[in-house]
C-alpha positions as CSV (number, residue, x, y, z in Angstrom):
1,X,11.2,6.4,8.3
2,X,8.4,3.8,8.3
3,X,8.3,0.2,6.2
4,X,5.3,-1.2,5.0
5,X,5.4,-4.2,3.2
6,X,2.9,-5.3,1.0
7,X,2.0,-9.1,1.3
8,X,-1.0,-11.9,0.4
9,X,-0.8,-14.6,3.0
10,X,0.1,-15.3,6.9
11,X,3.2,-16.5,6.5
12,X,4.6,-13.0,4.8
13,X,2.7,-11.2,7.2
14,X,4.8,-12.8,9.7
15,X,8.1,-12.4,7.7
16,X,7.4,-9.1,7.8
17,X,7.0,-8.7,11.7
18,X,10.0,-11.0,12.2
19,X,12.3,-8.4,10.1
20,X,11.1,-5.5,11.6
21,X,8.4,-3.9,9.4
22,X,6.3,-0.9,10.7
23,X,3.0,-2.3,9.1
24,X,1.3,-4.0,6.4
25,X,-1.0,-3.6,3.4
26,X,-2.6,-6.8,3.5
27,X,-3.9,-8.3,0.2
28,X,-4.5,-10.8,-1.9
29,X,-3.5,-11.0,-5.5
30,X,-1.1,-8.8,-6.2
31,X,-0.4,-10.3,-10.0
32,X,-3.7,-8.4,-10.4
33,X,-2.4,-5.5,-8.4
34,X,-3.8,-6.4,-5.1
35,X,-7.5,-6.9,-4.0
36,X,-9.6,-7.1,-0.8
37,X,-8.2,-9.9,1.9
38,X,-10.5,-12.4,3.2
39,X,-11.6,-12.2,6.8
40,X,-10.0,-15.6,7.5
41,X,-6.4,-14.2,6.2
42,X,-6.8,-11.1,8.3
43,X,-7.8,-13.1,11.5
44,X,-4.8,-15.6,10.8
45,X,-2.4,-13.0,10.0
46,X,-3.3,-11.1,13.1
47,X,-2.7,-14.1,14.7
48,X,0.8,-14.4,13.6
49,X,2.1,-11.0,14.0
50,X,0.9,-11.1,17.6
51,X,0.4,-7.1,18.0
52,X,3.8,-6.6,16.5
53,X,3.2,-4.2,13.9
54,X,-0.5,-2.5,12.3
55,X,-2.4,-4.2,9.9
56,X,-4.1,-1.8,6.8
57,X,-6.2,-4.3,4.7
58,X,-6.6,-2.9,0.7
59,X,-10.1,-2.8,-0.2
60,X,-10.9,-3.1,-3.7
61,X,-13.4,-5.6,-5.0
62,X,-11.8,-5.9,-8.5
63,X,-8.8,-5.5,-10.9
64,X,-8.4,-3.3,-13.7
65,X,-9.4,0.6,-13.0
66,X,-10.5,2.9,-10.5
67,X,-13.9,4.2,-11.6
68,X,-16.6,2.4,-9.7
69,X,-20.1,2.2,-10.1
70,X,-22.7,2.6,-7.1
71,X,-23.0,-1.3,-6.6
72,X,-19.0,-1.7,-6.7
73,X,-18.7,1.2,-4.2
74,X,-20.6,-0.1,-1.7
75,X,-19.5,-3.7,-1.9
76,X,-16.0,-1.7,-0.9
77,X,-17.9,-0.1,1.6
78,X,-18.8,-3.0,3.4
79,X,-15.8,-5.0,3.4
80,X,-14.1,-2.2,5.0
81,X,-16.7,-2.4,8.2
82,X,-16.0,-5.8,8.3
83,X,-12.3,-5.3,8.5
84,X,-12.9,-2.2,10.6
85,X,-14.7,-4.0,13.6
86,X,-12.4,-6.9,13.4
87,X,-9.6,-4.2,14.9
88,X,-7.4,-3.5,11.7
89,X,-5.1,-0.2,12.1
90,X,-6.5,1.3,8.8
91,X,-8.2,0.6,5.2
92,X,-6.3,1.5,2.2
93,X,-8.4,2.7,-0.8
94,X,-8.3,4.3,-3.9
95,X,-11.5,6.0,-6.5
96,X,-11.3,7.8,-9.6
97,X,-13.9,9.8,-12.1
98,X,-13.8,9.0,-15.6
99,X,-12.2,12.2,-15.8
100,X,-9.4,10.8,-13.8
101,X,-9.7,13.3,-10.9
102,X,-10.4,12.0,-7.6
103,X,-13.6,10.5,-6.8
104,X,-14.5,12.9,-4.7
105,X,-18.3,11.7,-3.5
106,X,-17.1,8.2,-3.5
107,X,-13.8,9.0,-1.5
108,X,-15.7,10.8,0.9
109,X,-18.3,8.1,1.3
110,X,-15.8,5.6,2.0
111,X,-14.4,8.0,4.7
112,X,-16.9,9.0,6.1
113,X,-18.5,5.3,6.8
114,X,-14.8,4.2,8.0
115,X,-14.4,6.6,10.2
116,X,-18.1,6.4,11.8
117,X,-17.2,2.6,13.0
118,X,-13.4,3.9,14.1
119,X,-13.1,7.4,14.6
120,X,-9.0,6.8,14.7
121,X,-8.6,4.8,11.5
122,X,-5.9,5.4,9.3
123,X,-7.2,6.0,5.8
124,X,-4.2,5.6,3.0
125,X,-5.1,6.6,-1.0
126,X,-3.2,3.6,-2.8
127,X,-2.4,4.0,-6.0
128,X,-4.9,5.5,-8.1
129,X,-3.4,8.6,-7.1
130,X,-0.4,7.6,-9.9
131,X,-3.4,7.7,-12.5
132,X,-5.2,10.5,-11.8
133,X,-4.5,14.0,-13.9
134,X,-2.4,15.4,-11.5
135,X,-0.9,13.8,-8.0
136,X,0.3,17.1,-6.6
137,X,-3.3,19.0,-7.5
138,X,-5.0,15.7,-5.2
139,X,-3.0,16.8,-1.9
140,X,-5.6,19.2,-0.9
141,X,-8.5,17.3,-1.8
142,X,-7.3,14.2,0.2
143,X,-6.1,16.2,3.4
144,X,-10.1,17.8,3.1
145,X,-11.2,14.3,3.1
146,X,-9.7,13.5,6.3
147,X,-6.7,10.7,4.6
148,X,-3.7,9.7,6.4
149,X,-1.3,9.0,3.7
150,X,-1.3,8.3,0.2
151,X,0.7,5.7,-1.8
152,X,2.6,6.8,-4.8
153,X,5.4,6.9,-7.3
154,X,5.1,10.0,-8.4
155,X,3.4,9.1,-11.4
156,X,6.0,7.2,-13.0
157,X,6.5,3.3,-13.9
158,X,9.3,3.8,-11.2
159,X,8.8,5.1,-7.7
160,X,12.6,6.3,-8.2
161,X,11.5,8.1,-11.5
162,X,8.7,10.4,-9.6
163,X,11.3,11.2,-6.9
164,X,11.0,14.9,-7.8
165,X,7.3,14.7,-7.9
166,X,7.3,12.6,-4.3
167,X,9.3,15.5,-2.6
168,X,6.6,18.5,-4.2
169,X,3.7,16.1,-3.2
170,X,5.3,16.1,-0.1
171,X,5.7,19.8,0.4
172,X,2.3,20.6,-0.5
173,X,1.3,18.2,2.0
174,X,3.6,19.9,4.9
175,X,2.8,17.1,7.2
176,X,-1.0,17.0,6.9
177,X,-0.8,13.9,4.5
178,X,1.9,11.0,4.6
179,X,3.0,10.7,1.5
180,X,4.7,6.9,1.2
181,X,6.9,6.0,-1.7
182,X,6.3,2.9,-3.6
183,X,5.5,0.7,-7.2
184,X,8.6,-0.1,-8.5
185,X,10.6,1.1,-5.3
186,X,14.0,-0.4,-5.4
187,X,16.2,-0.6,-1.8
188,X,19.1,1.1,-3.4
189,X,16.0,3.8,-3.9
190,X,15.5,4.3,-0.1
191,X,18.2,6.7,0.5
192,X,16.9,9.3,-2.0
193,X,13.5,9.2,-0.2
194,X,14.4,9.8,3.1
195,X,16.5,12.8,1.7
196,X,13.9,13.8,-0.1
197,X,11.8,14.2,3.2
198,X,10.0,11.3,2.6
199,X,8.8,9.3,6.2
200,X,7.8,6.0,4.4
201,X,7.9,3.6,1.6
202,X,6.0,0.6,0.5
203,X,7.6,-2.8,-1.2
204,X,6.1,-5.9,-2.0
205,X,9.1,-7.6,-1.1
206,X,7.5,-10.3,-3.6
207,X,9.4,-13.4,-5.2
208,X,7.9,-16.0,-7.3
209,X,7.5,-19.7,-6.4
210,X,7.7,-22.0,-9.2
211,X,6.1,-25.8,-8.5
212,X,5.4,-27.7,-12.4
213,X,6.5,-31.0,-12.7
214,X,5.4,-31.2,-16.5
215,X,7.3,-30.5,-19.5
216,X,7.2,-27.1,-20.3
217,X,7.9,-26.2,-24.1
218,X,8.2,-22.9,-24.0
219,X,11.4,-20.9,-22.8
220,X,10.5,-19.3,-19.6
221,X,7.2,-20.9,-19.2
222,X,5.9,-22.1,-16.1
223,X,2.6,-23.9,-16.5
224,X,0.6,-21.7,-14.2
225,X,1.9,-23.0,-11.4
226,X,3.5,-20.2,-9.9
227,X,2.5,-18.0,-7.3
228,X,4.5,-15.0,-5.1
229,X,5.0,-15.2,-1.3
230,X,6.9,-12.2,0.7
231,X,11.1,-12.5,0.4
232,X,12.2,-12.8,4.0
233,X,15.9,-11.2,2.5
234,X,14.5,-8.4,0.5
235,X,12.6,-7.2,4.0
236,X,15.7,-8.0,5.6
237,X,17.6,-5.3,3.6
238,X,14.6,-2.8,2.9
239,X,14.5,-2.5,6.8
240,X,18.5,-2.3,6.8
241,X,18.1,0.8,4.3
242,X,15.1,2.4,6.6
243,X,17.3,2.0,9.5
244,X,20.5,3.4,7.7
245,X,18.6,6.7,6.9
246,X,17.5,7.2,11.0
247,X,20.8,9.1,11.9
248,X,20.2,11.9,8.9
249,X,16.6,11.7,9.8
250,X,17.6,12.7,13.9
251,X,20.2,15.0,12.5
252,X,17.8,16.9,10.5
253,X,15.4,17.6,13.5
């Protein structure tokens, strides 16, 4: 089972290479649910990982929903070059209609132009997928548009809620599309998926860094001046879990 960790600056990017991770979805942002990394945190963060473990940069230009106009689209388009020529494993990405089926013309534009500058790219469908009508129903369409894995938690709050809908998405995909648990994926979760048939999952590994030296009134409040950085322990243990699961995983082959 693979581990891919989730994380908005070097230094977690380096975290996560020190405990072992298979990859990262590099970010920034994630209180807004992630956005596009700047070219200066993906050269630094190559840096610091030193070949250790891939690299798949999330490209979108914005928070709140999936539907994109034209202008939007292509803005997305381009960043993902840029991160594409700079040597990156893999984009993640994610479009929906108003409808809240897949973007299909805008998925397969983004594909198509990734894979013209790196013809082995890994493309991954974040998230979106968990607010689309129907994750299973999107397999087929994102194996047609030539995806590597998608990112999901089976349409529930809860990666551990959509466990039964994980497992179908991952039959329908019978090994044509990764399908990588994750939102809300706790470690004591990990088990289940790689039961499930499951061959990764996704954490933020994410803890909050509180730095206010006024007075705060309110109970709980922090003055703004918090921010998250990658938990060196919770990677610690998510790759103890991943590792735990190996022997069932050789046993079942």
């Amino acid at each position: 089972m693979k581990l891919e960790i989730a994380v908005v600056s070097a230094q977690g990017a380096a975290i996560a290479a020190d405990e072992g991770a298979d990859r990262i979805e590099l970010c920034t942002s994630l209180e807004l649910g992630g956005l596009t990394p700047s070219l200066g945190l993906l050269e630094l963060s190559g840096e610091c990982i030193a070949d250790r473990l891939e690299i798949h940069p999330l490209v979108r230009c914005r928070p709140g929903d999936f539907v994109y106009s034209a202008l939007e689209l292509e803005t997305m388009i381009r960043d993902s070059a840029e991160l594409l020529k700079r040597g990156v494993h893999g984009v993640v990405f994610g479009a929906l209609q108003p409808s809240g089926d897949i973007d299909y013309t805008a998925s397969r534009r983004f594909a198509e132009s990734a894979l013209a500058i790196n013809p082995e790219a890994q493309l991954t469908f974040h998230r979106a997928i968990d607010s689309s009508n129907n994750a299973e129903l999107a397999i087929e369409t994102l194996i047609s548009l030539g995806f590597t894995r998608v990112l999901s938690s089976g349409g529930a709050p809860a990666a551990g809620d959509g466990l039964s809908t994980l497992a179908a998405m991952n039959t329908l995909a019978a090994g044509q599309l990764e399908i990588m648990a994750g939102g809300g994926l706790l470690l004591s979760d990990i088990p289940s998926m790689d039961r499930a048939g499951l061959s990764a999952v996704h954490l933020s590994a994410k803890e909050a860094v509180h730095r206010c030296d006024k007075v705060c009134t309110k109970v709980g409040a922090n003055c703004g001046d918090s921010y998250m950085i990658t938990s060196r322990d919770t990677v610690r243990l998510a790759k103890e879990a991943v590792n735990a699961c190996t022997p069932w995983a050789m046993a079942a082959d």
